[in-house]
N, C-alpha and C positions, 0 to 999 in steps of 0.2 A: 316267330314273333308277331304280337297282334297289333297293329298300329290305331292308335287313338285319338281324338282331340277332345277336349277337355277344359273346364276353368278351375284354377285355382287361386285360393284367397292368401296372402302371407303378408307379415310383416317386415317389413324391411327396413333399417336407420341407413340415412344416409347426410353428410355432409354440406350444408348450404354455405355458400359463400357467405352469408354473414356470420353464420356459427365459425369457420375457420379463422373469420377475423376476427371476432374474439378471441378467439383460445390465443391466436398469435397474439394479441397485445396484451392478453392477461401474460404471457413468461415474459414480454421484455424489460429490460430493465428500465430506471428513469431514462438512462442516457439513449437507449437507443429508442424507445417511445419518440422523444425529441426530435428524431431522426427520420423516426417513418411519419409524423405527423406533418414535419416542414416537408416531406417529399409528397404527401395528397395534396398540401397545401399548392404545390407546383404542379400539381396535377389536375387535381380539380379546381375547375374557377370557381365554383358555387360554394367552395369551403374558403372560407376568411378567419383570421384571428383575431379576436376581441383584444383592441389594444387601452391600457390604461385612460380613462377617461377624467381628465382633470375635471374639476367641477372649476365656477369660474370664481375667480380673484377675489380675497376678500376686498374690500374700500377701505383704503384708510382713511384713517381722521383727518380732514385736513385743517391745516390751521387757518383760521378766520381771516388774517392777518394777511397771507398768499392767494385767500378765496378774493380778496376783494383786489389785491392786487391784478389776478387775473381778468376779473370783470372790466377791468379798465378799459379805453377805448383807444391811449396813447400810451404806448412801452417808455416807462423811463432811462435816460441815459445810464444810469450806474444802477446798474440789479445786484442785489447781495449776492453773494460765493460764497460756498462751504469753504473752498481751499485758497492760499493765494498761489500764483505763478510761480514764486520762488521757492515753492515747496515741492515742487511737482518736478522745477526744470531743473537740471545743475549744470552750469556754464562750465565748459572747458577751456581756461584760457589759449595750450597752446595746444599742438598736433603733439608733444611728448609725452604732454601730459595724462595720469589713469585714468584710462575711460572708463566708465561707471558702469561698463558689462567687460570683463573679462572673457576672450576667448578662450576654453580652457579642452587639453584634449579629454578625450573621453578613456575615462580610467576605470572603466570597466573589466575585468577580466574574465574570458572562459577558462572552466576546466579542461588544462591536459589530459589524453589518455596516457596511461603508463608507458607507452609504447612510445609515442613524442615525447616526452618528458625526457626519455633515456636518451633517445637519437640525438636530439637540441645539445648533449651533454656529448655525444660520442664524436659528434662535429667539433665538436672543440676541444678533443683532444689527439695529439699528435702521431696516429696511425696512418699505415700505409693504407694501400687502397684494398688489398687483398687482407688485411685485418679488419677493415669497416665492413666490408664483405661479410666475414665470422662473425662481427658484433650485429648484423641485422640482422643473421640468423639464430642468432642464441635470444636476441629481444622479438622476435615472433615465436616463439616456442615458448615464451612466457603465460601462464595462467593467471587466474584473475587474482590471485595473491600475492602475485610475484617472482611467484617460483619456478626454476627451469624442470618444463614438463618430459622432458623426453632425454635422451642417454649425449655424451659428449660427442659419439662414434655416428650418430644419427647427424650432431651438430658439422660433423665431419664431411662427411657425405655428400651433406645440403651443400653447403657452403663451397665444395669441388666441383659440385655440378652446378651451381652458378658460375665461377670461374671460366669450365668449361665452354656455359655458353655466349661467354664476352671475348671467348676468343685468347683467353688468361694462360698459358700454359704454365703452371706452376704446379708441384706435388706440395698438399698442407699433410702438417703433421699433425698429431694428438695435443703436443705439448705447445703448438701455435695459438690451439684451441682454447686453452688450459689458462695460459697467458693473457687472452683476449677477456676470457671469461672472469678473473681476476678483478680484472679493469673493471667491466661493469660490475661486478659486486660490491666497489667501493665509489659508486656514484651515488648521487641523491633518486631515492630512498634506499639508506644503506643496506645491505643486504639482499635485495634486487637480482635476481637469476640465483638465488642458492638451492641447491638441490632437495634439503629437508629441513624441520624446524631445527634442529642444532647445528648445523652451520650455517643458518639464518643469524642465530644467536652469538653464535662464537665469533661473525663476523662486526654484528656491532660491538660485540664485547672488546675486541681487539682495538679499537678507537675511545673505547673508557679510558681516561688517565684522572681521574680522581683520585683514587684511593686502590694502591698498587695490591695493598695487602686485602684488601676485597675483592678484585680484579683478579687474583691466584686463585682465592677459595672459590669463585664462580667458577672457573675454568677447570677447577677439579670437579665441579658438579659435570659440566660438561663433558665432561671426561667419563663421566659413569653416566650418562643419560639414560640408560635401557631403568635403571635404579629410581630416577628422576619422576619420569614418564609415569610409573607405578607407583609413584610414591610410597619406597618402601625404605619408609627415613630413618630404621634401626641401620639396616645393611648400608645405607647411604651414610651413616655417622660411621661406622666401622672403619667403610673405604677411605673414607677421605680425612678419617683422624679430626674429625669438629663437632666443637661440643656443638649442642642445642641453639643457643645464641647466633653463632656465627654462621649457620646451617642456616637457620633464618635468615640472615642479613645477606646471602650472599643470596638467596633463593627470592629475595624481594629483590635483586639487582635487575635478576634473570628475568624477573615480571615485568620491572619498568621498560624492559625494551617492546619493539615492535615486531610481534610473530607474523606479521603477514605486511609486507612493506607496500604491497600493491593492489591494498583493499580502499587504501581512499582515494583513489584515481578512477575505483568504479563510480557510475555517476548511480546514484541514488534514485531510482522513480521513485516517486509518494504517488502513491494511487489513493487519489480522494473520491470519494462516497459520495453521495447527494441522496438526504435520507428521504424516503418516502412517506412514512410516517412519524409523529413526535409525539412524545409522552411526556406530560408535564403533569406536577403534581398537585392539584389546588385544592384548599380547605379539607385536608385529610382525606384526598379521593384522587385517581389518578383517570387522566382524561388522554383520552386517542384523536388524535385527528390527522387529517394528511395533511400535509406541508405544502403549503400556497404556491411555495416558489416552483413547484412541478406540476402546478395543478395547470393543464390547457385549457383557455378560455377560447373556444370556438360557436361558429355560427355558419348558416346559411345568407350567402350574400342576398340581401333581400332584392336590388337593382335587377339581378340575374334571373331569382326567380319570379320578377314580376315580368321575365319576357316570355314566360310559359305559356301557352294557349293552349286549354284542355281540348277541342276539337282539331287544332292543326295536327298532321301526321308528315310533317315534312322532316326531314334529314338533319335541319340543325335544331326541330322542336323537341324531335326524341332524342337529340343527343343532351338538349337541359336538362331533359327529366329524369335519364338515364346516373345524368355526375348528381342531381339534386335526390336522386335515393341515394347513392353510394356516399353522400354528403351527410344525411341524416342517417343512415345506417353507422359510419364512423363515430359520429357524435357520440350517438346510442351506444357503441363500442366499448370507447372511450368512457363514459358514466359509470357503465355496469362492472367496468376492468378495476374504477376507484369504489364503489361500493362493496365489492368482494373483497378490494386489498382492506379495506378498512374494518370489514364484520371478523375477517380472519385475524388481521391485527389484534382489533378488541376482546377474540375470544381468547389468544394467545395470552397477552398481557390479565386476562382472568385468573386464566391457571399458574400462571407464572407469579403471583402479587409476592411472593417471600422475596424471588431472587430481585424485584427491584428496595424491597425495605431492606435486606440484610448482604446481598450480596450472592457469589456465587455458590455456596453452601443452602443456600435457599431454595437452588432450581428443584421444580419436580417432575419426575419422569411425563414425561408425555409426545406422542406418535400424534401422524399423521389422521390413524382412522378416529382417532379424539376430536380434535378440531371437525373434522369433516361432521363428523355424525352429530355435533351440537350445530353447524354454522347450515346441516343440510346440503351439502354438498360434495360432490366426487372427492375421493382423496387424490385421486389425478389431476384435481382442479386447485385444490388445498398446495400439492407440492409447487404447481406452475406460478401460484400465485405467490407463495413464499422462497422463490426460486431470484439470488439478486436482488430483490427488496431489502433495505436498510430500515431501522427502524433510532431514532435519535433518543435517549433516554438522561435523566440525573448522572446512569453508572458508563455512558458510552456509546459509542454506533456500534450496532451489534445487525447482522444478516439476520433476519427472520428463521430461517433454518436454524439455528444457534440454540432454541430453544425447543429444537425434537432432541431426545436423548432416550435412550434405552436404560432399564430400569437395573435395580437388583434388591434381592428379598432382603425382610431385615427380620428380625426377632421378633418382634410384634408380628408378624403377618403382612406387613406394609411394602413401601414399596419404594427406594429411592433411585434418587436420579444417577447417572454414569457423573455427568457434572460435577452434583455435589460432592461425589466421593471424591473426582482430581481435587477438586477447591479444600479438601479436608486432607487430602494425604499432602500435597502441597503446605500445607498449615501445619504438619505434625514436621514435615522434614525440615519448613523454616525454622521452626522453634527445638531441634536438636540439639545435643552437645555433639558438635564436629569433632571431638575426639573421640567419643563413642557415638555415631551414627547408628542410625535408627534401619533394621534390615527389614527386608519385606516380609518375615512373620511377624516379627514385633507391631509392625503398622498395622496388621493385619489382626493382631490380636488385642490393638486399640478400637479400629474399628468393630470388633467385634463388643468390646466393652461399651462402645455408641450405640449399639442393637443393632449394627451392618453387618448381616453375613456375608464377609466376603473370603475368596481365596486368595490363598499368598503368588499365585502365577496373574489373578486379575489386577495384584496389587502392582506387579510387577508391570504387565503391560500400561497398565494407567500412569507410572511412574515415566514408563520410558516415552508415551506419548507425552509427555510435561517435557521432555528433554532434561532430564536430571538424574543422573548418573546413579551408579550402586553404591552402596553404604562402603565399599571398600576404595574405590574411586572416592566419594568423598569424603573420606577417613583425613581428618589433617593435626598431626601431632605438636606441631608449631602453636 
């Protein structure tokens, strides 16, 4: 081997700290933008936030009348009052008497979890210790519906080897179990540790005393669930000897109750948005712009950078100059992260103009490498930027991704969106007779009557992503 040296020329990309900081603040969202921008703010002192700047007071009019009264050189004894004293003060004759603020407690309430809710009930009522025992373990074994997740022999077990390690020597049996679990299924909310939705049911049903001869034919329903479930209401009128009517009435009983008793004990998050962009519509023309309330108004503290001296090289001069570029590099970050969200925006809402006039049958197909290659830009920059971005519209907050969809052919040659077709199969199954439901050829051979070629397994998938069931599921002869 012959050894060499040599020069060669090549190109090479490589990653500058201000391009990283870019691309990091082009994916974050509003909220944590917020987040990293208050922590430079702690960081750097040369970075400051432009706080609202009142402009000053308007002058009021004053009245002529008070102007000369002012000028005076001696204050007269009695000055006019807006109010008098007895309007303002209210005597209390004695110490018994209403005082005119009430102490009052505070009548706020939190939400119970299901779990206290049950216990608070199991304390008050008259079990031993080694049945309270079984009752905390049958209400930890509770799911978020309310229902007991796991076998009674499991409940068993638990509940022996807690015993065991209080020192308890006692043998529990099955039917101690059984007993215990009883009890709690007829606490508030009734039906509370039942093992499936029919003895969820049959257990409030059992506390119905309305109407006895309604309260029988439910209970026959109950009795054939497997029939129920399926809704296969010839063989369910057969079994249970009831005409039409009364099938109905006792199956609207079965509805009014509650199938999951320990679904509103969960606590609800609402996870709120904060749109980035807003689209409003003026004088038959629809306009973009970003949303003030997240816009950062920053600056360079000027006190700080006026301590800069261009020829000192001391230790605390280059560490000004040092935060006072990383200060204006952020800035510059920051502008060019709202300039991109906003050209991307405006291109989007271009191609998208139907789905805001008409709705979700309006959208049209459109990908990443579209935007990019009209906005001039990477599709990797396209996705980061429409990646958690909100956009505020007439029809809703909708994620900027919301409006990539994948296409499919149509009869003409054309091309529609994945979208439109949910927003159109959605529209044919609303508008069905539920006694003869509409099957995924038949939908399919509507769309195809719209110029959508579509398949009856695409219709299918599309259907099941909407969460709406098959034509035989939603079949209802009532």
């Amino acid at each position: 081997m012959k050894l060499s040296v040599g020069l060669k020329v090549a190109n090479s990309l490589s990653l500058t700290p201000q391009l990283q900081q870019a691309i990091k603040l082009l994916q974050l969202s509003s909220l944590e933008l917020e987040q990293e921008i208050q922590s430079q703010l702690d960081s750097n002192p040369l970075l400051e936030k432009i706080e609202e700047e009142y402009g000053e007071a308007k002058k009021e009019e004053v009245d002529p009348t008070l102007q000369d009264q002012m000028q005076q050189d001696t204050i007269p004894d009695d000055l006019p009052v807006d109010t008098d004293w007895d309007d303002v003060y209210t005597h209390q004759s004695t110490a018994m008497a209403t005082p005119e603020f009430e102490e009052r407690e505070d009548n706020r309430t939190s939400t119970d979890s299901l779990e206290e809710h049950l216990l608070w009930q199991i304390n008050l009522l008259h079990l031993s210790d080694v049945e309270k025992v079984v009752a905390h373990c049958i209400v930890d074994a509770l799911d978020e519906r309310g229902y007991l997740d796991c076998e009674l022999e499991e409940i068993l077990a638990s509940a022996q080897h807690m015993l065991q390690q209080a020192d308890v020597v006692e043998e529990l049996e099955l039917d101690e179990v059984v007993v215990v679990l009883k009890y709690i299924q007829r606490l508030d909310p009734l039906g509370s540790a039942s093992r499936n939705l029919v003895e969820c049911l049959a257990i409030q049903l059992e506390q119905y005393q309305q109407n006895a001869t309604l309260k029988q034919q439910a209970k026959m329903l109950l009795q054939n669930a497997e029939l129920l479930l399926t809704n296969d209401i010839n063989k369910l009128m057969r079994k249970t000897q009831l005409d039409l009517d009364q099938l109905k009435q006792a199956m609207a009983l079965l509805k009014s109750f509650d199938p999951a008793p320990g679904a509103r004990f969960q606590e609800q998050e609402q996870d709120y948005q904060t749109p980035d962009v807003i689209l409003q519509k003026k004088n038959e023309r629809w306009h973009v712009f970003l949303n003030p309330d997240v816009l950062p108004k920053l600056r360079v503290n000027s006190f700080y950078a006026g301590m800069i001296k261009r020829a000192d090289q001391s230790a605390d001069n280059q560490y000004l100059k040092t935060q006072m570029l990383e200060a204006k590099n952020f800035i510059k970050s920051i502008d060019e992260r709202h300039k991109t969200l906003l050209k991307v925006a405006t291109c989007i809402v271009e191609h998208q103009r139907e789905f805001f006039e008409i709705g979700a049958e309006g959208m049209k197909p459109l990908v990443l490498r579209d935007v990019a290659d009209e906005v001039e830009l990477h599709e990797s920059t396209v996705s980061r930027v429409t990646t958690n971005k909100y956009i505020l519209t007439p029809n809703g907050l909708f994620e900027l991704k919301y409006f990539f969809s994948s296409h499919v052919g149509t009869a003409t040659g054309g091309e529609c969106s994945s979208t439109a077709i949910r927003a159109m199969i959605k529209k044919l199954i609303a508008a069905e007779n539920q006694k003869k439901p509409l099957s995924d050829n038949a939908i399919a051979k509507l769309l195809q009557d719209e110029g959508i070629d579509v398949a009856r397994r695409t219709v299918a998938k599309y259907r099941e992503s909407l969460n709406i069931p098959s034509s035989s599921d939603r079949k209802v002869l009532l």
